[in-house]
C-alpha positions in Angstrom: -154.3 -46.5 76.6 -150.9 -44.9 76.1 -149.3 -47.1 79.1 -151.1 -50.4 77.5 -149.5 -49.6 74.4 -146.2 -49.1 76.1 -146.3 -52.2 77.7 -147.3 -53.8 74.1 -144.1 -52.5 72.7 -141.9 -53.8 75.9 -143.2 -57.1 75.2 -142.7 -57.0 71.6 -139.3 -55.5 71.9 -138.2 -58.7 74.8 -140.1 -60.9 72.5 -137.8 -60.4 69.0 -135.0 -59.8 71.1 -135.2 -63.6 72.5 -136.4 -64.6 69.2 -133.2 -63.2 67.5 -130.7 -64.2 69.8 -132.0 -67.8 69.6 -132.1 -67.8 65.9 -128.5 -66.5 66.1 -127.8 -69.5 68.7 -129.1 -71.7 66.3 -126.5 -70.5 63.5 -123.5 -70.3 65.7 -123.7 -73.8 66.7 -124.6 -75.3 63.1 -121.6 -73.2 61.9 -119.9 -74.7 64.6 -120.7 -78.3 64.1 -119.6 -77.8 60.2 -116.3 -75.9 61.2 -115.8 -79.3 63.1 -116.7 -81.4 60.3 -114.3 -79.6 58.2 -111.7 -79.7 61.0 -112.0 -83.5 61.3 -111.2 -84.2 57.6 -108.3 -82.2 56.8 -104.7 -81.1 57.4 -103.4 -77.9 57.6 -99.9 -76.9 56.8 -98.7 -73.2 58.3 -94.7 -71.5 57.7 -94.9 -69.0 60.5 -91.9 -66.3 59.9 -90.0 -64.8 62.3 -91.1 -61.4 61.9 -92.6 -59.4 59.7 -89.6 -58.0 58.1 -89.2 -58.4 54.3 -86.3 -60.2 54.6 -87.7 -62.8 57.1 -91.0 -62.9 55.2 -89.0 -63.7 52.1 -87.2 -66.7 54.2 -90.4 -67.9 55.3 -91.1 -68.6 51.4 -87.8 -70.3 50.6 -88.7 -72.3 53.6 -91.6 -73.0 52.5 -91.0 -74.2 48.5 -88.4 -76.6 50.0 -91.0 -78.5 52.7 -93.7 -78.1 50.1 -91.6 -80.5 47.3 -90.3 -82.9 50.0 -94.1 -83.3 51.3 -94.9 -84.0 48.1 -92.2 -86.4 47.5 -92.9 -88.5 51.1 -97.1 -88.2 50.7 -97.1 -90.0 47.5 -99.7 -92.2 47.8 -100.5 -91.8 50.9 -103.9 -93.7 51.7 -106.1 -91.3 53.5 -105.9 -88.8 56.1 -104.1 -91.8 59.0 -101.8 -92.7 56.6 -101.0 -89.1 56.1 -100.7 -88.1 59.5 -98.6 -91.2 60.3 -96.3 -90.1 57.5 -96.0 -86.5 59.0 -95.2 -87.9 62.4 -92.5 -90.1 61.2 -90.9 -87.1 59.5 -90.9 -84.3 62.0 -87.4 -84.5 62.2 -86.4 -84.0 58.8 -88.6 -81.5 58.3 -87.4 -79.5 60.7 -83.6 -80.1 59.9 -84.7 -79.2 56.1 -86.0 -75.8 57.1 -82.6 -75.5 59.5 -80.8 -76.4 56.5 -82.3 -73.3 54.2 -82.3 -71.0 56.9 -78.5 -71.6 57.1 -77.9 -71.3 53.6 -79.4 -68.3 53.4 -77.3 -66.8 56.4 -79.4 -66.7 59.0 -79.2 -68.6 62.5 -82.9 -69.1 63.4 -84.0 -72.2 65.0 -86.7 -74.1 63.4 -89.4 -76.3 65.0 -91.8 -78.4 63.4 -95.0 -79.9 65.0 -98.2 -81.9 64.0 -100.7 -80.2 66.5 -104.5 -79.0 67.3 -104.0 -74.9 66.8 -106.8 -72.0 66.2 -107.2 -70.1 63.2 -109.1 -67.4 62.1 -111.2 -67.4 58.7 -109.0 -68.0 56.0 -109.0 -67.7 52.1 -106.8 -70.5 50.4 -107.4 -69.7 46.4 -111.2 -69.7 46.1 -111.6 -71.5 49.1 -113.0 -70.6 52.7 -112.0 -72.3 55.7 -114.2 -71.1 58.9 -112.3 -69.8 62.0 -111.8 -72.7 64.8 -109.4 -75.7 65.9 -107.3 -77.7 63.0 -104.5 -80.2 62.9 -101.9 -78.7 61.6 -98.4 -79.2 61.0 -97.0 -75.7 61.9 -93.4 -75.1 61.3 -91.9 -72.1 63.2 -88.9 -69.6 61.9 -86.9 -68.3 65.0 -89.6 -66.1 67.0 -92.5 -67.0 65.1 -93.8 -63.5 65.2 -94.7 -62.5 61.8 -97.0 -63.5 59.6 -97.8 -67.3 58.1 -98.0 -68.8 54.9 -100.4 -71.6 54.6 -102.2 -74.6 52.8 -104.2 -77.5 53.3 -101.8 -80.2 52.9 -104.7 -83.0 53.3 -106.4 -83.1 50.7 -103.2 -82.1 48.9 -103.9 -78.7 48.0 -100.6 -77.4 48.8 -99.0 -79.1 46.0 -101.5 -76.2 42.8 -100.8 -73.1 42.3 -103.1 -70.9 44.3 -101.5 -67.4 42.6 -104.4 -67.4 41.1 -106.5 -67.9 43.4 -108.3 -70.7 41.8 -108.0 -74.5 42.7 -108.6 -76.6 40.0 -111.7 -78.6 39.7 -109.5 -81.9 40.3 -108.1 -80.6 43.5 -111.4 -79.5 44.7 -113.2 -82.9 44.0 -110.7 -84.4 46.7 -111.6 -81.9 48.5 -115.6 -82.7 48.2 -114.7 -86.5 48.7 -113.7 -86.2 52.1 -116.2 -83.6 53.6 -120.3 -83.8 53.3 -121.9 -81.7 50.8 -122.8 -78.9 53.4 -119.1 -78.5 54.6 -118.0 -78.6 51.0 -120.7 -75.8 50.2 -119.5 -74.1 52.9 -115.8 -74.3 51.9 -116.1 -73.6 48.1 -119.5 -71.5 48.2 -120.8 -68.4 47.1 -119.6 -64.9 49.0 -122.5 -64.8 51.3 -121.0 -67.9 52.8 -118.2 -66.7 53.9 -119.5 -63.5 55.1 -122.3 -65.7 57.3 -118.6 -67.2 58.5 -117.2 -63.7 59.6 -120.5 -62.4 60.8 -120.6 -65.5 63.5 -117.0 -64.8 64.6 -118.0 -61.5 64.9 -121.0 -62.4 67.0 -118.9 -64.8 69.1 -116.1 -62.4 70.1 
């Protein structure tokens, strides 16, 4: 009786284990397919600083106010996530001789690059909203090294151009936002806390 019941519980024990790690299967790759979704709609915009020091973190900043207002000025109006890209593209160089220009003026001699490109990111907090961890276009401009830490935005939809200090987007910048994803990757993005902690518990699982 005692080894029938120990074969009961072997069985059990195989059977929930399969059960969960399909389950979990499951909501890796539907957390997946909406990190794509995402992915496929927006631009990201990243300021990666030299190092970590306080004075190169506070150049990263300066760098990034002055790309910041001339993206602003040379998206106007841009019609959609082609156009914008196609706008970026066209401007790589002057982006990258504008943040050469502030990194002189504030004394340093760092060499800047700028670059429209596929990258990874982790899980990331812009304001009140969540992006999962995965690939994203992004137009990356690098300080020097590009060893310390990055500031960052989604530059399509424009959200780079509010104030995210307190870490609210305004309702108008978040309805771009929901124009341009479907309602589940917009849930996803702006949801409620166990959301993004469903987000961190799957890279977790998938480390």
């Amino acid at each position: 009786m005692k080894l029938k019941n120990n074969i009961f519980v072997v069985i059990l024990s195989l059977f929930l284990g399969f059960t969960g790690a399909f389950l979990t299967a499951g909501k890796t790759e539907g957390a997946q397919q909406i990190q794509q979704g995402i992915a496929g709609q927006i631009i990201r915009f990243h300021v990666i600083a030299n190092s970590d020091t306080e004075q190169d973190q506070a150049l990263k900043l300066k760098v990034k106010s002055e790309i910041v207002r001339y993206m602003q000025t040379i998206l106007a109006g841009a019609d959609g996530i082609d156009e914008t890209r196609d706008r970026i593209k066209a401007h790589l160089d002057d982006i990258e001789t504008l943040a050469e220009t502030v990194i002189r003026q504030e004394g340093y001699q760092y060499p800047a690059a700028a670059r429209l490109e596929q990258a990874y990111f982790p899980i990331k907090t812009y304001g009140d909203c969540t992006f999962p961890e995965g690939y994203y276009e992004a137009l990356r401009v690098e300080i020097g090294k590009a060893q310390g830490k990055n500031w960052w935005c989604v530059l399509y939809p424009n959200l780079c151009f509010v104030d995210a200090v307190h870490a609210v987007i305004p309702e108008e910048e978040k309805q771009m936002l929901k124009n341009v994803l479907t309602e589940q990757e917009y849930e996803a993005v702006t949801g409620e806390p166990e959301v993004r902690i469903r987000f961190k518990y799957l890279t977790f699982l998938n480390q």
